[in-house]
C-alpha positions in Angstrom: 0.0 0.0 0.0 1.7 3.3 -1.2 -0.3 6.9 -1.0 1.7 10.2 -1.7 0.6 13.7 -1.8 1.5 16.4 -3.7 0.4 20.0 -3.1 0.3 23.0 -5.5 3.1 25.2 -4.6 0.0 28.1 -3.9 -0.4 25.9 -1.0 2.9 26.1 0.6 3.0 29.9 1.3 2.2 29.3 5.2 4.6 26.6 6.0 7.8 26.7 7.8 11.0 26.6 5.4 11.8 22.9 5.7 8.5 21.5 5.2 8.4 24.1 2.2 11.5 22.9 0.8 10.3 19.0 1.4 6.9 19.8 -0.6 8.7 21.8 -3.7 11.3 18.7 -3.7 8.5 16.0 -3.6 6.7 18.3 -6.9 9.5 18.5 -8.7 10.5 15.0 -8.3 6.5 13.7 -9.5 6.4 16.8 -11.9 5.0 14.6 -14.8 2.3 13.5 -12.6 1.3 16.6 -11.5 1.0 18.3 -15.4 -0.7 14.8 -16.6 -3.1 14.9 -13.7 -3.6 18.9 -14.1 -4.8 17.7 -18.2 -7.1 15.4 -17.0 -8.9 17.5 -15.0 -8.7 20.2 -17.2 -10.5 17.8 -19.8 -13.4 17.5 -17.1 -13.9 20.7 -14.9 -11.5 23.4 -16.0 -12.6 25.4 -13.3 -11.5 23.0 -10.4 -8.3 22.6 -12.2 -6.8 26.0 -11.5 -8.4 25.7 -7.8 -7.2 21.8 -6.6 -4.6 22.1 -4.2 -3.6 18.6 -3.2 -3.2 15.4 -5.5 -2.9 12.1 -3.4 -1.4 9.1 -5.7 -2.3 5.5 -4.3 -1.7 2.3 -5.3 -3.7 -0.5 -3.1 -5.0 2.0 -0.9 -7.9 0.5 1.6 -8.2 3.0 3.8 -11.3 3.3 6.6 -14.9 6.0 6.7 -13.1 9.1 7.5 -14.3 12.7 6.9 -11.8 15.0 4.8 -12.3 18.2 7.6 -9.4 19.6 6.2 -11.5 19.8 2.4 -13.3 23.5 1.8 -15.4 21.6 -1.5 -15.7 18.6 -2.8 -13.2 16.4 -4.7 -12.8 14.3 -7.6 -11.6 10.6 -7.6 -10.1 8.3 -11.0 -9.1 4.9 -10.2 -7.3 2.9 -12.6 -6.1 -0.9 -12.9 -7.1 -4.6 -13.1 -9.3 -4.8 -10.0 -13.0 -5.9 -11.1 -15.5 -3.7 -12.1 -17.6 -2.3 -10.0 -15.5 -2.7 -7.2 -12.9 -0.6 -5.9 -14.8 2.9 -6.1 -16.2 5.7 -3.3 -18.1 5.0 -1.0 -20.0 8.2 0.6 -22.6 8.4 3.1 -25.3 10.4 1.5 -27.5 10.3 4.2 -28.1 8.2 7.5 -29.3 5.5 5.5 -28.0 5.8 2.2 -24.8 4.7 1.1 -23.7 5.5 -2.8 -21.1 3.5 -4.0 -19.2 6.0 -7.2 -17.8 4.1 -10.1 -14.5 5.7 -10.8 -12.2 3.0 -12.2 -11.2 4.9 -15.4 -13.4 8.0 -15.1 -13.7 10.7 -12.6 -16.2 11.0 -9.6 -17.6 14.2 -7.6 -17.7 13.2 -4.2 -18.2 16.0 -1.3 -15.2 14.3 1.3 -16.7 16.1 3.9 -19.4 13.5 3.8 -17.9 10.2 5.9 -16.5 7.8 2.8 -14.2 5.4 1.6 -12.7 2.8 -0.8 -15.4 0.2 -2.0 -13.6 -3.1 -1.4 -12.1 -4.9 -4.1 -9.6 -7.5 -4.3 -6.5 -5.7 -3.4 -4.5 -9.5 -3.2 -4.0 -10.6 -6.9 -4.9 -6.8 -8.1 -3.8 -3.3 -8.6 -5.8 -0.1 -8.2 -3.9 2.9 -8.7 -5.9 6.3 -7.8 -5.9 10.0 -8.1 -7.7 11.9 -5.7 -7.9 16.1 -6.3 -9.1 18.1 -3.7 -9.1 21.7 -2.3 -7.7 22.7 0.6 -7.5 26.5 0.6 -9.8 29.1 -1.4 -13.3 30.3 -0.7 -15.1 27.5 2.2 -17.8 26.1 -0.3 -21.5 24.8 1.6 -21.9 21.2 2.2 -24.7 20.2 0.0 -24.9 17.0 -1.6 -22.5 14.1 -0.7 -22.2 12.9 -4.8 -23.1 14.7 -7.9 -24.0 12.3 -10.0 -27.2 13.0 -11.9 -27.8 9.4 -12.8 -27.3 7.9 -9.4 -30.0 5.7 -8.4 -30.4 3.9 -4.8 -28.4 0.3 -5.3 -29.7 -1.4 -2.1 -27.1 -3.9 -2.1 -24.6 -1.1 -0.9 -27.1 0.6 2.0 
């Protein structure tokens, strides 16, 4: 299990010199990432792209329902690699009792982090699942409204 993140050098403005110097060495070193990852969102929500702040990488990343406090919108998710489909995705908490589960293995999905979430299992043994997360961590605080944005979602009850 590997998870990295890389901030936007906008971001580093209030830290201390070292950890400045730590974050502009991690950036340069996963420069490629960053622009490649920049394009893609660009291609989706060119607005968000100039805003994102934070990029984590993953690969095999489980994780636990945690709320992003830290998060002043929502963020985007892409997951790539040979898990199985329809595994592997977001899990948000849309309400007390309903749980959405996001398809984002190769495609991008609007979850709000401040809603409780995490990684739908998948089979993290004999597979790989590689993922981009985008999020915003300084700029304008934006209301909590809806936990996905997903016009098409419908209520699976095998995941609630």
């Amino acid at each position: 299990e590997n998870y990295m993140i890389l901030t936007s050098p906008e971001s580093w403005e209030p830290l201390g010199r070292k950890k400045r110097q730590k974050a502009e060495s991690k950036l340069k070193t996963h420069q490629e990432i960053w622009d490649l990852s920049k394009m893609v969102m660009a291609s989706v929500d060119d607005d968000f792209a100039s805003k994102y702040s934070a990029l984590a990488v993953t690969h095999n990343f489980q994780g636990s329902p945690h709320i992003d406090r830290q998060n002043v919108g929502p963020f985007y998710g892409l997951s790539l690699g040979d898990f199985d489909d329809k595994t592997g995705g977001i899990m948000v908490e849309c309400s007390a009792r309903v749980v959405a589960h996001v398809n984002t293995k190769n495609r991008l999905g609007k979850v709000d982090g401040r809603f409780s979430h995490w990684v739908a299992p998948y089979d993290a043994t004999t597979k790989d699942r590689y993922s981009l997360i985008f999020y915003q961590t300084m700029g304008k605080y934006q209301k909590t409204e809806s936990a996905i944005f997903d016009p098409n979602f419908k209520t699976d009850s095998s995941c609630c």
